[in-house]
C-alpha positions as MATLAB code, in Angstrom:
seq = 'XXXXXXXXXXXXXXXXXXXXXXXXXXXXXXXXXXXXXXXXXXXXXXXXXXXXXXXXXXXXXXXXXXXXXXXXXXXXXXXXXXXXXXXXXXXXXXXXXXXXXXXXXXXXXXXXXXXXXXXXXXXXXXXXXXXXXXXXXXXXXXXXXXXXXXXXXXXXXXXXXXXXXXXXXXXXXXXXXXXXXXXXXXXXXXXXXXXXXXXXXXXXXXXXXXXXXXXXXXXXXXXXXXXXXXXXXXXXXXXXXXXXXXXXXXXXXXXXXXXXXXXXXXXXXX';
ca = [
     -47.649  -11.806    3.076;
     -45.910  -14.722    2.853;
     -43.071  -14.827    0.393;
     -42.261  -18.239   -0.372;
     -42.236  -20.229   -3.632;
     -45.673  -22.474   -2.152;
     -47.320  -19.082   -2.518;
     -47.059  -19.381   -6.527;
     -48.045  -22.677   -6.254;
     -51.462  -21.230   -5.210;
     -51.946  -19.480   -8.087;
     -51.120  -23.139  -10.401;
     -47.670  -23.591  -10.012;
     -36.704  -23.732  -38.270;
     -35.815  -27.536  -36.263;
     -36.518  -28.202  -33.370;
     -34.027  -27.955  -30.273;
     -34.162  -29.710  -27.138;
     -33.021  -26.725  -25.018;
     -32.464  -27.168  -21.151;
     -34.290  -24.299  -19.437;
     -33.740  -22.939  -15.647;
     -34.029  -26.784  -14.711;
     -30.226  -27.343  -15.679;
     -28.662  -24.841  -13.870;
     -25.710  -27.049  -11.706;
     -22.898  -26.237   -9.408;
     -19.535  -28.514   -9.246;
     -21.103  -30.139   -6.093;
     -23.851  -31.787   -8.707;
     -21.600  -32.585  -11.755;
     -18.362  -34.088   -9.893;
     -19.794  -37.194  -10.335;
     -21.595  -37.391  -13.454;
     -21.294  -36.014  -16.606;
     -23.807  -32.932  -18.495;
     -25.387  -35.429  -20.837;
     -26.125  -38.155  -18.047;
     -28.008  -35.306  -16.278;
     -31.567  -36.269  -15.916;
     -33.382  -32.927  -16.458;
     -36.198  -32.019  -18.298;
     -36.601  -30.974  -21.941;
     -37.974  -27.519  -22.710;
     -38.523  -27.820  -26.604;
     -38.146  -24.340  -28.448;
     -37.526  -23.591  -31.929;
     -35.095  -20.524  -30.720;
     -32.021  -20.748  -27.738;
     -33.099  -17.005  -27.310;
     -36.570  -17.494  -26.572;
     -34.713  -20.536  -23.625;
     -32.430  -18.281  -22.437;
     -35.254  -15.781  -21.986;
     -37.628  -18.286  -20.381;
     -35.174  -19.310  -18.148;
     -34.238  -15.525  -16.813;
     -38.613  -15.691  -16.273;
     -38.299  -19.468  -14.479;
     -35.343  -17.725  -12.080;
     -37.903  -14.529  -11.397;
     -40.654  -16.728  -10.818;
     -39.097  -19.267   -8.325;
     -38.341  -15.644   -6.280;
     -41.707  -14.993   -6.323;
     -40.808  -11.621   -8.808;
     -44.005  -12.266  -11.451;
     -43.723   -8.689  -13.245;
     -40.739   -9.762  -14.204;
     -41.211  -13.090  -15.055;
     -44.169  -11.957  -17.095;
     -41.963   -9.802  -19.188;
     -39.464  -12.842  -19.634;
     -42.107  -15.065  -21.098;
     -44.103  -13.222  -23.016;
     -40.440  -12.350  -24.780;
     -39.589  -15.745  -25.123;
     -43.196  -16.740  -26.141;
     -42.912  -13.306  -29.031;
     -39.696  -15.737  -30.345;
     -41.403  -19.111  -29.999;
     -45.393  -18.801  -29.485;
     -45.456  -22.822  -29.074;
     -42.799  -23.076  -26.414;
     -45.002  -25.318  -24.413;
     -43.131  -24.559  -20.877;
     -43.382  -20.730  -21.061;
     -46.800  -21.244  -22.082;
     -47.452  -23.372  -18.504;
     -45.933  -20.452  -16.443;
     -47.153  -17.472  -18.378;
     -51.039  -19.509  -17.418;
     -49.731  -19.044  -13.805;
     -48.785  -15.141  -14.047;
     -51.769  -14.039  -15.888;
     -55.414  -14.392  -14.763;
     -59.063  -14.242  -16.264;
     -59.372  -14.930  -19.956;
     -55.906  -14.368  -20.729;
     -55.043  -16.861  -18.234;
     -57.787  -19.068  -20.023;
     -55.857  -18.634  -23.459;
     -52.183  -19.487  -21.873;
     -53.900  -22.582  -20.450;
     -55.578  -23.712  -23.846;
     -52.390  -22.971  -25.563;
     -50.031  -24.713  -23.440;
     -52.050  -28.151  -23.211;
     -52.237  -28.017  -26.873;
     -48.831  -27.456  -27.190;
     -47.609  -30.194  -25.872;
     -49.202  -32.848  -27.404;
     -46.496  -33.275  -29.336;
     -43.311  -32.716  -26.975;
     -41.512  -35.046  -24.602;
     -43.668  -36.682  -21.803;
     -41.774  -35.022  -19.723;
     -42.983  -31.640  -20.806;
     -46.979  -33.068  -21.200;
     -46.798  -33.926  -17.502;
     -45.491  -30.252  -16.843;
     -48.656  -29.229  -18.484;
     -51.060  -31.563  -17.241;
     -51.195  -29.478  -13.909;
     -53.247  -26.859  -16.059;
     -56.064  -29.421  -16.615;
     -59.720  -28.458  -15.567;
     -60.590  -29.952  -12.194;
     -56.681  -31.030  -10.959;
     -56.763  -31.331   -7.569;
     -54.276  -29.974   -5.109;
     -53.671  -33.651   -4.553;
     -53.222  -34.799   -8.543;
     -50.527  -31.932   -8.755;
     -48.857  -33.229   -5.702;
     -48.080  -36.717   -7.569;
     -47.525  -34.939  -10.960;
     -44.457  -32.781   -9.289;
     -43.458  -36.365   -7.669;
     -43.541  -38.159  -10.738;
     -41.543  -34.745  -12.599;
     -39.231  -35.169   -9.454;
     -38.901  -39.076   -9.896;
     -38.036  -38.795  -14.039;
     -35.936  -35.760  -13.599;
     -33.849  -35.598   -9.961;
     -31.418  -33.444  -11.664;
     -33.473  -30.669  -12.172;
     -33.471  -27.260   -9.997;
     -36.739  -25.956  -11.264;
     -38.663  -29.452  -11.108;
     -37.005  -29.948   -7.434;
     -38.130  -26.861   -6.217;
     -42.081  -26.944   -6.985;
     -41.325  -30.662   -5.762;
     -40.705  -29.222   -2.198;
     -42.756  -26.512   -2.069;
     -46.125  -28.984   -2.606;
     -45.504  -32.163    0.162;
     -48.095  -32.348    1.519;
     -47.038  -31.975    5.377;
     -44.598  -28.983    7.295;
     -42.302  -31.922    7.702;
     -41.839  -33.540    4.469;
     -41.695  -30.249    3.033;
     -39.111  -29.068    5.188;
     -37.069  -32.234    4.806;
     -36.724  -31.978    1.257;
     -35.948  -28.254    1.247;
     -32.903  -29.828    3.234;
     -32.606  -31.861    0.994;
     -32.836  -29.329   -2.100;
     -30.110  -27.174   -0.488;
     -27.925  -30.049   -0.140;
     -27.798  -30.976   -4.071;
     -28.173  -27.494   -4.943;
     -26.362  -24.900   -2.552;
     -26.348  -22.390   -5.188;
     -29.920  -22.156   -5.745;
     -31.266  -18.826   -4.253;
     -34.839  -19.406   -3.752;
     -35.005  -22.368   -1.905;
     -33.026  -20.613    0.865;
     -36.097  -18.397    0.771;
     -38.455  -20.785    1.030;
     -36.511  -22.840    4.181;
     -36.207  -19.736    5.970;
     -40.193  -19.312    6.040;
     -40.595  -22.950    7.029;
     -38.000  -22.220   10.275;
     -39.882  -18.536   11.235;
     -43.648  -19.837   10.784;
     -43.202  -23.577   11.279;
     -40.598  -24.246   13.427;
     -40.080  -20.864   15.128;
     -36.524  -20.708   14.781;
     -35.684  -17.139   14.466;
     -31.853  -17.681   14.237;
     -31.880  -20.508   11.651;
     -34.775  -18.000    9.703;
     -32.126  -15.286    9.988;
     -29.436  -17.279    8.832;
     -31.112  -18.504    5.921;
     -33.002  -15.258    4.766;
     -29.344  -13.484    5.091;
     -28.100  -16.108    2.595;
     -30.693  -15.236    0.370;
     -29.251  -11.837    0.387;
     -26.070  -13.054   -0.092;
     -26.961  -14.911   -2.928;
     -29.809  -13.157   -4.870;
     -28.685   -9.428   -4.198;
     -29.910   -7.333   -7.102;
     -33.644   -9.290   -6.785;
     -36.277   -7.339   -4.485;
     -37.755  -10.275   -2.958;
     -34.698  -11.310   -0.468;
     -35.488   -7.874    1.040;
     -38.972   -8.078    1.103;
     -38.538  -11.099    3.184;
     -35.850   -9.797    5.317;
     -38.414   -7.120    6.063;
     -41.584   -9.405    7.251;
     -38.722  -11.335    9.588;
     -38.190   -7.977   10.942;
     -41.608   -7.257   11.615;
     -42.560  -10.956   13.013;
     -40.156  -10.597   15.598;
     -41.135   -6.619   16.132;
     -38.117   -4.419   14.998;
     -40.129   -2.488   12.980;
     -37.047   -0.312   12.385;
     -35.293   -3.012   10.190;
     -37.804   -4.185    8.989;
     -38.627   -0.698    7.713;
     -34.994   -0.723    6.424;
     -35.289   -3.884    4.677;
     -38.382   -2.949    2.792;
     -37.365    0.598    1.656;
     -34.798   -1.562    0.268;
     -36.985   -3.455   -1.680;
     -38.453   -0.641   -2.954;
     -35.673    1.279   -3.990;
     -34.736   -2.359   -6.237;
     -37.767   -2.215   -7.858;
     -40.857    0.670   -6.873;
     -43.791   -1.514   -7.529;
     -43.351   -4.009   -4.942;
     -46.819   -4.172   -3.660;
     -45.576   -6.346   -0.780;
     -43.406   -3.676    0.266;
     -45.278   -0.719   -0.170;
     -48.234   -1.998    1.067;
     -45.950   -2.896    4.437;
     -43.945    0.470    4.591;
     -47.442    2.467    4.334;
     -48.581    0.327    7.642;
     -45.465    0.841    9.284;
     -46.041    4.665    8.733;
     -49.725    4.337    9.634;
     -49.071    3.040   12.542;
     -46.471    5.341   13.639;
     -48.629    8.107   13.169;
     -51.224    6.413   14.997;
     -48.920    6.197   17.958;
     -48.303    9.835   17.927;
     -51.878   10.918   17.605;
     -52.302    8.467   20.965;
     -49.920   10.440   22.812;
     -51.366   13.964   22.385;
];
């Protein structure tokens, strides 16, 4: 399965405070040259700063492709601020049937009356958006807010071409180095695209390095194991996903293969 933040994109990607969500996370490479309020990021309106900082913990999970856990971020944030128009947009793309329906109808009503910013977010909810309409939108996010992480990265993850897509993950990674997923997300585009398994390697080990208590860097570490046939790493790598968190389909589904297999090779040699 392919672990990479375009995957998410398949299922799509009191008063009032104008909090900053995941979006304005920064590292001193980003801010040297400009100040926090000249940042241009986008505005996630909530009536509670708990309800952002719990969205944002869910924005973090879902950019490393961890839904259960990005579920249980929003639908906390969303228990503290039920019109919080941007945890209303993801928890539409972590939920499915009529409950997805309801997050969809609730979140374009919700922001008819936040920042345009934050109606464009929604917009990709619409009925009938095209793959193509959703492309521009995340241009047109990544145009009025180059600042922000979260923006940036669903920016990436839907050019439209291997190339462009893999040019601005450079390009992501260069602004911000800090930034986990992306690293994630490059990695994929060097194993399946380009077929660089030492730049893959590379970048899925600083994945680890930066994201260590998340399941997915391991996950991933295991399906570069078993692309380039070590299936006793990559066993490693996903018993180590599944000891960080036991319902990783991904990884159980690919350990109970591994073991299938192995008994299949035994049974052959009787």
């Amino acid at each position: 399965m392919r672990k990479t933040s375009s995957a998410v994109i398949g299922i799509l990607l009191a008063s009032i405070i104008a909090i900053p969500g995941f979006s304005q996370k920064k590292d001193s490479k980003q801010t040297s040259g400009k100040q926090i309020s000249q940042l241009k990021t986008m505005t996630w309106t909530t009536k509670s700063a708990e309800a952002k900082k719990l969205a944002s913990e869910g924005a973090d999970y879902f950019m490393n492709i961890e839904s259960p856990q990005a579920y249980e971020k929003f639908k906390q944030a969303l228990a503290l601020d039920p019109d919080f128009t941007v945890a209303l947009v993801f928890m539409a793309n972590v939920t499915e049937g009529d409950v997805k329906k309801d997050y969809v109808k609730r979140a374009l009503k919700s922001s008819e009356n936040k920042t345009e910013g934050e109606k464009l977010f929604a917009s990709i909810l619409k009925e009938g958006a095209t793959r193509e309409a959703n492309r521009d939108v995340w241009a047109k996010l990544h145009e009025m807010f180059p600042d922000g992480g979260m923006i940036g990265n669903f920016y990436v993850v839907t050019r439209a071409t291997p190339e462009e897509r893999f040019t601005a993950a450079q390009d992501y990674i260069a602004k911000f180095p800090k930034n986990a997923c992306m690293y994630n997300t490059l990695a994929y585009y060097y194993m399946l695209d380009k077929k660089d398994m030492a730049k893959a390697k590379e970048c899925f080990d600083k994945y680890i390095e930066l994201y260590p208590n998340g399941y997915n860097p391991y996950d991933s570490m295991g399906e570069y194991y078993i692309t380039n046939g070590d299936v006793e790493n990559a066993k490693k790598y996903y018993t180590m996903a599944v000891e960080k968190y036991p319902f990783s389909n991904s990884s159980v589904t690919a350990l109970q293969k591994i073991n299938e297999d192995a008994k299949k090779q035994v049974v052959n040699k009787q």
